[in-house]
C-alpha positions as CSV (number, residue, x, y, z in Angstrom):
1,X,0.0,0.0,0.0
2,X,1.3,3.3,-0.6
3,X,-0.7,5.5,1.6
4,X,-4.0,5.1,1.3
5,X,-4.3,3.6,-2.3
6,X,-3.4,0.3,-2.9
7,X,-0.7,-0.3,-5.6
8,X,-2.1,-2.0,-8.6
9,X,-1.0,-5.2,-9.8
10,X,1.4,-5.1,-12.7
11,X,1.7,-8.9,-13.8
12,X,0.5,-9.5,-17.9
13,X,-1.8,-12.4,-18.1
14,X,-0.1,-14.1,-20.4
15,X,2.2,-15.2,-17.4
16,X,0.0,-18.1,-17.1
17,X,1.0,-19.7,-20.3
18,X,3.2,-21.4,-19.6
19,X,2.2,-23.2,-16.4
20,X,-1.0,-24.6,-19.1
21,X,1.4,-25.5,-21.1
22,X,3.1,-28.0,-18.8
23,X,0.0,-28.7,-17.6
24,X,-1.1,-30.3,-21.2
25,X,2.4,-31.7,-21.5
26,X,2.3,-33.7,-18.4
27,X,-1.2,-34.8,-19.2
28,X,-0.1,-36.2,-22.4
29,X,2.9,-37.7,-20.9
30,X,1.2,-39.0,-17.8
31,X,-1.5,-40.1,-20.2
32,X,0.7,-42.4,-22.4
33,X,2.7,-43.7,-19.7
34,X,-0.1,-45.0,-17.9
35,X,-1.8,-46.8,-20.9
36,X,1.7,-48.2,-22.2
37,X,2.0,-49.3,-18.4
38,X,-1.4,-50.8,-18.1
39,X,-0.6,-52.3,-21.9
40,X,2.7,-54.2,-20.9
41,X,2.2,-55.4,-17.5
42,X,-1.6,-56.4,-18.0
43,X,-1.6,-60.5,-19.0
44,X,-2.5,-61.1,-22.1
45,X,-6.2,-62.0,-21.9
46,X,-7.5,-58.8,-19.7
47,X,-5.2,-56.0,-21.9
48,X,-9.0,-54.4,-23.0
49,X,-10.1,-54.9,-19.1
50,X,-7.0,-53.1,-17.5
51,X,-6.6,-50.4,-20.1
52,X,-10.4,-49.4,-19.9
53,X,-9.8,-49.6,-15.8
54,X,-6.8,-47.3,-16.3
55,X,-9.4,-44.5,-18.7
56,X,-12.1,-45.5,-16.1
57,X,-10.1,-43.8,-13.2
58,X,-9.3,-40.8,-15.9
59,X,-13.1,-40.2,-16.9
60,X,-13.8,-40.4,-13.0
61,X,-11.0,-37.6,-12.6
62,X,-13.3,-35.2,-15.8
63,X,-16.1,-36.2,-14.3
64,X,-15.8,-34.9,-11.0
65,X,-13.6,-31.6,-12.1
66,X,-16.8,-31.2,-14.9
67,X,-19.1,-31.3,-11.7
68,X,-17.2,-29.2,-9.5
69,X,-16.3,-26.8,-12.4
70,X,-20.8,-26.7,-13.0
71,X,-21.2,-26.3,-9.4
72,X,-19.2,-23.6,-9.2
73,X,-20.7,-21.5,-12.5
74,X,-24.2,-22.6,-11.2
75,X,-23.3,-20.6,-7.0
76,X,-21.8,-17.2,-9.6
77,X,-25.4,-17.3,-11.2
78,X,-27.2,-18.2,-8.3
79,X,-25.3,-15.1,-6.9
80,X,-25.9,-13.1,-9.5
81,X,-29.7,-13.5,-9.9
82,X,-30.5,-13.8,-5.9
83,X,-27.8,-11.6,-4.1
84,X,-29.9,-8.6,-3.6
85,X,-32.0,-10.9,-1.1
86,X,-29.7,-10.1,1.3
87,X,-29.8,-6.3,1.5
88,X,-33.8,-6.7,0.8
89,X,-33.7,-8.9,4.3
90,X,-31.4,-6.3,5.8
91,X,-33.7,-3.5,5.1
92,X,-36.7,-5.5,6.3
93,X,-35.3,-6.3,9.6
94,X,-34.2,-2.9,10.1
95,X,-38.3,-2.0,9.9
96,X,-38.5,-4.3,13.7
97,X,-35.9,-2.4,14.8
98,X,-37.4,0.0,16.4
99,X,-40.9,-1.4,17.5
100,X,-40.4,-2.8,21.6
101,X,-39.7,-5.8,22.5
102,X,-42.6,-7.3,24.7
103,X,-42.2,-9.6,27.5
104,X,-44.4,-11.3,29.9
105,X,-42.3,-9.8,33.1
106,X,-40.3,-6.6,33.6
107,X,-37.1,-6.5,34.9
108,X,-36.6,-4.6,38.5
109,X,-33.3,-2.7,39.8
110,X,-31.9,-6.0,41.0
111,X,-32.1,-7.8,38.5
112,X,-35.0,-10.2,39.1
113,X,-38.5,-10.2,37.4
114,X,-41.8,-9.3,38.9
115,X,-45.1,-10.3,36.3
């Protein structure tokens, strides 16, 4: 902070480039060394079976960053359609504010009640 205005942030976007681009690399590499893995230590009559157990746990993997990535759009629109609620509830409370509470007893000086 300098002062009382924060300092902006000077960093390009196109910093992230290449941290995706590993990303894709390693996926293809991870991706080929776990079928050629499942291929040459499989026996020979389950190959199919192992290899489809291998892109079984891969699917499972896209399927639950698909979900979570869904989930995560669907709470920003939910947001962005219903977050006025909460100033709306905020400005209905604040109508009770000032009305008195009622109770059954009133407190005395001590402390105690007396109804």
């Amino acid at each position: 902070m300098d002062g009382e205005k924060a300092l902006p942030n000077h960093v390009h976007i196109a910093m992230q480039t290449p941290a995706y681009i590993f990303i894709g690399l390693a996926e293809i590499l991870i991706s080929v060394t776990g079928l050629e893995y499942a291929y040459t230590k499989a026996p020979l009559t389950p190959e199919s079976f192992v290899q489809s157990l291998y892109l079984l746990t891969k699917a499972y993997l896209w399927l639950y960053t698909s979900a979570s990535v869904s989930a995560f759009i669907t709470r920003c629109v939910f947001y962005w359609i219903f977050h006025h609620y909460g100033a709306d509830e905020e400005r209905m409370y604040d109508l009770y504010r000032d009305e008195p509470i009622l109770t059954h007893g009133v407190a005395d000086a001590e402390g105690g009640w007396q109804g």
